[in-house]
N, C-alpha and C positions, 0 to 999 in steps of 0.2 A: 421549489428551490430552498436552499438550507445554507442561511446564513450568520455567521458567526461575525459581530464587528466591536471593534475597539467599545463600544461604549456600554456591552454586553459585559467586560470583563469585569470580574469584581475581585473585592480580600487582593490585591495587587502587594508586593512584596519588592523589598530592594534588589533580588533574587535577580530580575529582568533585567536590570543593564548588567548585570556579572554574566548573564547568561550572552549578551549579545558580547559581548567584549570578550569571551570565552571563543567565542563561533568565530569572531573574527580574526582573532589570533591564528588559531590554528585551521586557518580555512583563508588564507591569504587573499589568493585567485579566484575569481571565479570558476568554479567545477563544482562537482559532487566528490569530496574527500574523505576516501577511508580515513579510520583510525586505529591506535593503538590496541583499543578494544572492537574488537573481530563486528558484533554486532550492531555496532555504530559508526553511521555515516552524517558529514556536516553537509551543509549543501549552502552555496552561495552566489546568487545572482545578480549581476548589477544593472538591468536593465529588464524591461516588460519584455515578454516571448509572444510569439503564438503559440498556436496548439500542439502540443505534444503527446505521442503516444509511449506506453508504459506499460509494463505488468507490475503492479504493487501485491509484494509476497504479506504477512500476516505481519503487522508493525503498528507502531505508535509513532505518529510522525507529527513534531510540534513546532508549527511556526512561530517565531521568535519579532520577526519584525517584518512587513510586507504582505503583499498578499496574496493568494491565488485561487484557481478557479480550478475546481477537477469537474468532469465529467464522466459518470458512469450510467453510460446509455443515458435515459432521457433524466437524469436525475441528474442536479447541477448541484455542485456544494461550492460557496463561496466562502472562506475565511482566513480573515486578516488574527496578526500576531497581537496577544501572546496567547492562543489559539493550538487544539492538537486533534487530531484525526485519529479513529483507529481502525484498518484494514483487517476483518475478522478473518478473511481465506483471502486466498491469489486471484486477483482482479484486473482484468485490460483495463486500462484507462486512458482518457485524456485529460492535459490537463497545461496550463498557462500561467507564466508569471504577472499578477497584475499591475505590481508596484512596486517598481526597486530603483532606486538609481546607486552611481558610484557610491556617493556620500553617504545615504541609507540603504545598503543593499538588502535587499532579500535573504533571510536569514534560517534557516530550518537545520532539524534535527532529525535524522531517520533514527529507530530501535525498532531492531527486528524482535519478535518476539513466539517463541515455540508456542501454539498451543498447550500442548502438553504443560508446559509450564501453568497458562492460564486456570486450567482443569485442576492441577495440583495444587494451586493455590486455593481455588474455592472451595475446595475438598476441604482446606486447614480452615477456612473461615466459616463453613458450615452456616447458621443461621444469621451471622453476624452482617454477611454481605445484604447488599438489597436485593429486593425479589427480581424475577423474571417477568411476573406477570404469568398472560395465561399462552398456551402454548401453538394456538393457531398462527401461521404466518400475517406479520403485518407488512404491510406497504412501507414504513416508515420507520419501524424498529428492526425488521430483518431485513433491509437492505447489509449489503459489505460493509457498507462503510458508514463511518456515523462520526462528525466533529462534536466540538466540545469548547467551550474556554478553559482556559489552563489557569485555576485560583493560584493559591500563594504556596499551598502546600505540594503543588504540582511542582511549579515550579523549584521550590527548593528542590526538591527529588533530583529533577533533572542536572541544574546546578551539580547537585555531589555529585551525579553520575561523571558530569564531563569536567569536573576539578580533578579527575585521575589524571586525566591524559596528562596533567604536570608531575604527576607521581607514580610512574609507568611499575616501579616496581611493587606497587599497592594493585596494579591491574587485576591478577590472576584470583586474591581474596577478592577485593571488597568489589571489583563491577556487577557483579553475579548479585552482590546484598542489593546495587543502589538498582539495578534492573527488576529485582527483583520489589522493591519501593516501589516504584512508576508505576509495573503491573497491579500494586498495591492500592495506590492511590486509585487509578484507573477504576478499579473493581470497586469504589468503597463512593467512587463520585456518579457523577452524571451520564458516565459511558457505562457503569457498573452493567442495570437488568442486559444491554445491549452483550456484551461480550460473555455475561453467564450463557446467554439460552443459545451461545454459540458454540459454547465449552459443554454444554449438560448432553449428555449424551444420549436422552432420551428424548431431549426436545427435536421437532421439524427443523428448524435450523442449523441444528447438529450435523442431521441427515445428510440437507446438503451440502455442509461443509467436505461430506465424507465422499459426496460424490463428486464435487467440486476436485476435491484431493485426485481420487480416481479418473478424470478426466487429465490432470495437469501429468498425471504420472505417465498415459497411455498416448496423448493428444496426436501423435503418427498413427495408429488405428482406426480403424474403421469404428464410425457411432453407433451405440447400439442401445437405443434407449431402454427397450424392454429388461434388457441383463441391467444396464443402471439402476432403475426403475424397480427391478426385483430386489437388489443387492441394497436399497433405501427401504425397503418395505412399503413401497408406494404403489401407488397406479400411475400407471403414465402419465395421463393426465396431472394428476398430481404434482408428480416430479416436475412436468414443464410449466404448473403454472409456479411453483413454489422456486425452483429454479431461478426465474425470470424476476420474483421478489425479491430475491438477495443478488443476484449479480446484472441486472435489469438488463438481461440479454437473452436470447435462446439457448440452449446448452449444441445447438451445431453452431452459433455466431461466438460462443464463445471456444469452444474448440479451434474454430478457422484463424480468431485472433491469435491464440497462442500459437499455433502453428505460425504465422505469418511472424511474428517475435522473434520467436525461434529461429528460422530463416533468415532473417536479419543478423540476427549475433553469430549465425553461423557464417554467412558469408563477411562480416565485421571480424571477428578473431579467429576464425580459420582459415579464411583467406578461400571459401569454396566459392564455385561459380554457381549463377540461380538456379541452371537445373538440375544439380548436385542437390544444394541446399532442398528444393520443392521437394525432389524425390526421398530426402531424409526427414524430412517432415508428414509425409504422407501426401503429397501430388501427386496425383497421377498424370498431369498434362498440364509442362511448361508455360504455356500460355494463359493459362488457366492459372496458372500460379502469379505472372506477372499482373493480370489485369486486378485480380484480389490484392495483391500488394501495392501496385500503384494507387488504386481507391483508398485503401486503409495509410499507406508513407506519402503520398502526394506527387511521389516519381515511380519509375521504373527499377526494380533492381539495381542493376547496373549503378545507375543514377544519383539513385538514393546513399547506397556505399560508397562513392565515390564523394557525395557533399560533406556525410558524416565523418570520412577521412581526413579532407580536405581542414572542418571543421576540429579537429584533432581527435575522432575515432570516440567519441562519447554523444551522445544523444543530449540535449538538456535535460534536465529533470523536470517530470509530469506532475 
């Protein structure tokens, strides 16, 4: 388990209450609140959850005040604010508010963040960045996902980034520079080796990134590990153990989860019915779809879109 706590943080900056006073202005309500800048979402919780289920896409996600618990398969990350995550590929996850009340609510920052981006960046930083290391998979560097404390020079970053949203007309220039900062900072700190040998294109992590990409693109498809397996330059073997080190799942468990997501949002904003939904996901047999879905949402179809509705048609944040 991989825990990040208050007493961990260091180089702390007056940055942190501007930052929370920022979140909370424009993030009223409890929800998960777009913003003016397409990339960035606030998220605001005033009380502990259960477990919730997710796909977190490639992002820097920084808790500000509060705490929580993700779960990616048997790997548990626990960290409290002023704390940041970064999701290297598109990952199911679960995951819980630990500690929020009205007064100190739960505080977080999503930035989504292109690969491509990242890769281009380290290109320009060339020797300057920190190493990778060596290129065999580890258990603990190439997992998805990796936390971080957020120092002082983090935080400012962030800071600029969401001191636009008061100057909407500065959006179009300067979000791009202060996004482009974060991934900066990110690359030059503690998450650096971790998100290079996920960007280097030669590295095993890389790999799976690529077939990770290639599953999410296809996920109604039938598995076909061999054609993955070729198209990584792996062996099979390989591919499922190296797989399982970054996204700590099988690559058919993580196929089913996506699919089941999917399903969800499709019967949530489309308005389909489950065996609509299963069969655009790649089910073959409704009931077979319900029983996988009830395990991984806790209800039924039906059930479960009807709570989420009921709840105002948003899931909480994982």
């Amino acid at each position: 388990m991989t825990v990040i706590a208050p007493e961990q943080i260091t180089h702390c900056s007056d940055s942190l209450p501007q930052l929370g006073q920022v979140v909370r202005r424009w993030s009223p309500l409890e929800d998960i609140q777009d913003t003016a800048i397409a990339e960035v979402q606030l998220v605001r919780v005033d009380a502990p959850t259960s477990f919730h289920c997710a796909v977190y896409d490639p992002c820097l996600c920084f808790v500000i005040q509060g705490s929580k618990t993700v779960l990616l398969g048997d790997k548990e990350i626990v960290y409290c604010g002023p704390s940041y995550m970064a999701s290297a590929v598109h990952l199911p996850v679960v995951g819980r508010i630990d500690h929020a009340t009205p007064e100190k609510p739960f505080l977080a920052v999503k930035v989504s963040v292109d690969p491509q981006e990242v890769a281009g960046l380290i290109l320009e930083l060339g020797d300057k960045a920190p190493p990778t290391g060596h290129d065999a998979i580890s258990s603990e560097m190439d997992c998805g996902l990796k936390s971080a404390p957020m120092d002082a020079r983090m935080q400012g970053a962030l800071y600029r980034l969401l001191s636009l949203l008061d100057a909407p007309e500065d959006i179009p220039v300067l979000s791009p520079l202060a996004r482009r900062e974060l991934i900066y900072r990110a690359l030059m700190g503690e998450m650096g080796p971790h998100m290079r040998r996920f960007a280097a294109s030669d590295s095993q992590a890389n790999r799976i990134a690529q077939v990770i990409y290639a599953l999410k693109e296809h996920y109604a498809q039938p598995l076909k590990i061999r054609e993955l397996a070729a198209s990584a330059n792996m062996s099979e073997s390989t591919l499922y153990h190296s797989f399982r080190q970054v996204t700590r799942m099988s690559p058919l468990q993580y196929q089913k989860k996506l699919r089941l997501h999917e399903a969800r949002r499709l019967m949530l904003a489309e308005g389909l019915e489950a065996a609509t939904a299963s069969y655009r996901v790649g089910y073959e047999s409704p009931s077979h779809f319900s029983r996988e879905y009830s395990r991984m949402f806790g209800a039924p179809p039906r059930a479960d879109v009807s709570q989420l509705r009921a709840a105002g048609a948003a899931p909480l944040p994982a």
